[in-house]
C-alpha positions in Angstrom: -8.2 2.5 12.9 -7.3 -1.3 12.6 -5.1 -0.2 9.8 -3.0 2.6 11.3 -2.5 0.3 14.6 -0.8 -2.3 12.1 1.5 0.1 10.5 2.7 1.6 13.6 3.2 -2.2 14.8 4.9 -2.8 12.2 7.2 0.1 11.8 7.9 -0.7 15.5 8.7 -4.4 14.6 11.1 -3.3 12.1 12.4 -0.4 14.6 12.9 -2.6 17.9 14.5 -5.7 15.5 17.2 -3.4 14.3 18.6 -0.2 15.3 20.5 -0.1 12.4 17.9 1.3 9.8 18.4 4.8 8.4 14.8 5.1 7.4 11.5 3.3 6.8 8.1 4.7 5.0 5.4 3.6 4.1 2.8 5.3 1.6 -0.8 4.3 1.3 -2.4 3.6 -2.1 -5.9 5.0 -1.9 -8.1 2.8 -3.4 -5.4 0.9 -5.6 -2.8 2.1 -6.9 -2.9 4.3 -10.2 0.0 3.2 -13.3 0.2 7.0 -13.7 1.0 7.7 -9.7 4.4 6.8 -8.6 5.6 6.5 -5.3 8.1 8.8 -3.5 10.5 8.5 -0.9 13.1 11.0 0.2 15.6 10.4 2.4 19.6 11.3 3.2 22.1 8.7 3.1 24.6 7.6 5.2 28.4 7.4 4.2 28.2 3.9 4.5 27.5 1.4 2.5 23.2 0.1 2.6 20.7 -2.7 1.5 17.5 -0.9 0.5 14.1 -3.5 0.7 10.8 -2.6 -0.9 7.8 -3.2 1.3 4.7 -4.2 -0.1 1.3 -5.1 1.7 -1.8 -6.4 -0.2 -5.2 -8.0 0.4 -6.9 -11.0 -1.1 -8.4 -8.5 -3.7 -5.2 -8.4 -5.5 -5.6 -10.2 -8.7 -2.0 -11.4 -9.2 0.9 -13.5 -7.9 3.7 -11.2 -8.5 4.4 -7.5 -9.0 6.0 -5.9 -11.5 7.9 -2.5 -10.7 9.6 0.2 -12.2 12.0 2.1 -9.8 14.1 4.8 -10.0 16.7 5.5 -7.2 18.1 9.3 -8.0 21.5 11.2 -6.1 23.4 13.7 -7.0 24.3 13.3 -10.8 23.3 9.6 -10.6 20.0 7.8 -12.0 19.6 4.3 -11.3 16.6 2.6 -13.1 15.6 -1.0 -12.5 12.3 -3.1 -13.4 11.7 -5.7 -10.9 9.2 -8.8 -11.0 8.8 -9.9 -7.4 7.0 -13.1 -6.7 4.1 -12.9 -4.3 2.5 -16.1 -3.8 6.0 -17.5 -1.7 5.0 -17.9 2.0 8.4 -17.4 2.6 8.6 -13.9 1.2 5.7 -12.9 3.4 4.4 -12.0 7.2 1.1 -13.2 6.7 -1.4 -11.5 9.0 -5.4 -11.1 9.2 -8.3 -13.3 9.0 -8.2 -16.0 6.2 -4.9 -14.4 5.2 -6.5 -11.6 4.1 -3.9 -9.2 4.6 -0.1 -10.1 3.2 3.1 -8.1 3.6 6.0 -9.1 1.9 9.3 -7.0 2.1 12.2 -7.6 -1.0 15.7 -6.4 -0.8 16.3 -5.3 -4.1 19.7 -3.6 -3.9 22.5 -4.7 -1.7 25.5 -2.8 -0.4 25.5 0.1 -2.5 27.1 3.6 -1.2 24.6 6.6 -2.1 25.5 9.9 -1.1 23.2 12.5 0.9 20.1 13.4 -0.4 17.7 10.3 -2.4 14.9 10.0 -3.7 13.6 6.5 -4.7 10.6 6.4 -6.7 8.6 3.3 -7.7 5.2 2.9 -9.8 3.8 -0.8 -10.7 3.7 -2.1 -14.4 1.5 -5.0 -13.6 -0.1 -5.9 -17.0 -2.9 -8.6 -17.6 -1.9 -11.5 -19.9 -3.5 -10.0 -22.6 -2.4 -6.7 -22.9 0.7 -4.5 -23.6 -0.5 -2.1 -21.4 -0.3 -2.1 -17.4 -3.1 -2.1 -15.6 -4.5 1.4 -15.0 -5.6 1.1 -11.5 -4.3 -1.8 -9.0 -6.7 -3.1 -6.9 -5.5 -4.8 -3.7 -2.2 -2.9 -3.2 -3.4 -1.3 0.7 0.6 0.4 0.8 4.0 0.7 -0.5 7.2 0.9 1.9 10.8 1.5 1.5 13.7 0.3 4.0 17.1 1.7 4.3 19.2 -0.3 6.6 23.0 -0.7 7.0 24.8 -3.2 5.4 25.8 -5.7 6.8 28.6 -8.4 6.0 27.6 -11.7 7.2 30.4 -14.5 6.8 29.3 -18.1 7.0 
């Protein structure tokens, strides 16, 4: 129950901070997340330019201090594919929340003000890999769920 109040409190956060997101998701990794299992969002794109953000939350089970991710943002004709090592372990990057800081969420805006048309699907699956391997790690522990955030760009002069 604890969990579902959090994510609506935080979808509201992200709601009541700024009307101008076009969606936000997020998707629950049962029991870590499986190398094999990607994650899928679909949404439909304004005619406008956007900033998409991936949202991550973990617990202090999670063995690293970064992520590595594979994503895929597909539209119309158009495949965009990107691998993306997002660092963790800066307090800055995260809303730290939960006893002992047992509970981290970290948000990363990994695409800024690009124009997608209509119907998108993003998809993302981790490649997080052990020091001694070549192989990612079959089964995540610690990743609780994965988000997405569409929200308009916007042009801030200094």
């Amino acid at each position: 129950m604890k969990k579902y109040l959090f994510k609506i409190f935080i979808l509201y956060f992200f709601i009541s901070c700024n009307s101008e997101n076009y969606f936000i998701e997020f998707k629950d990794t049962n029991d870590g997340w499986e190398h094999k299992s990607p994650v899928i969002f679909n949404f439909f794109a304004p005619q406008e330019p956007v900033n998409i953000s991936i949202m991550i939350r973990v617990d202090k089970s999670y063995p690293f201090s970064n992520i590595f991710l594979k994503s895929k943002i597909m539209y119309e004709e158009n495949v965009i594919i990107d691998t993306l090592e997002l660092d963790l372990s800066k307090k800055e990057k995260g809303i730290f929340s939960g006893n002992s800081l047992s509970l981290q969420n970290h948000s990363f805006l990994i695409a800024k003000k690009v124009n997608l048309s209509k119907d998108v699907t993003f998809e993302v699956s981790h490649a997080s890999r052990f020091l001694d391997s070549i192989n990612a790690v079959k089964k995540l522990n610690g990743v609780l769920s994965v988000g997405l955030l569409v929200e308009k760009y916007k042009n801030e002069k200094i």
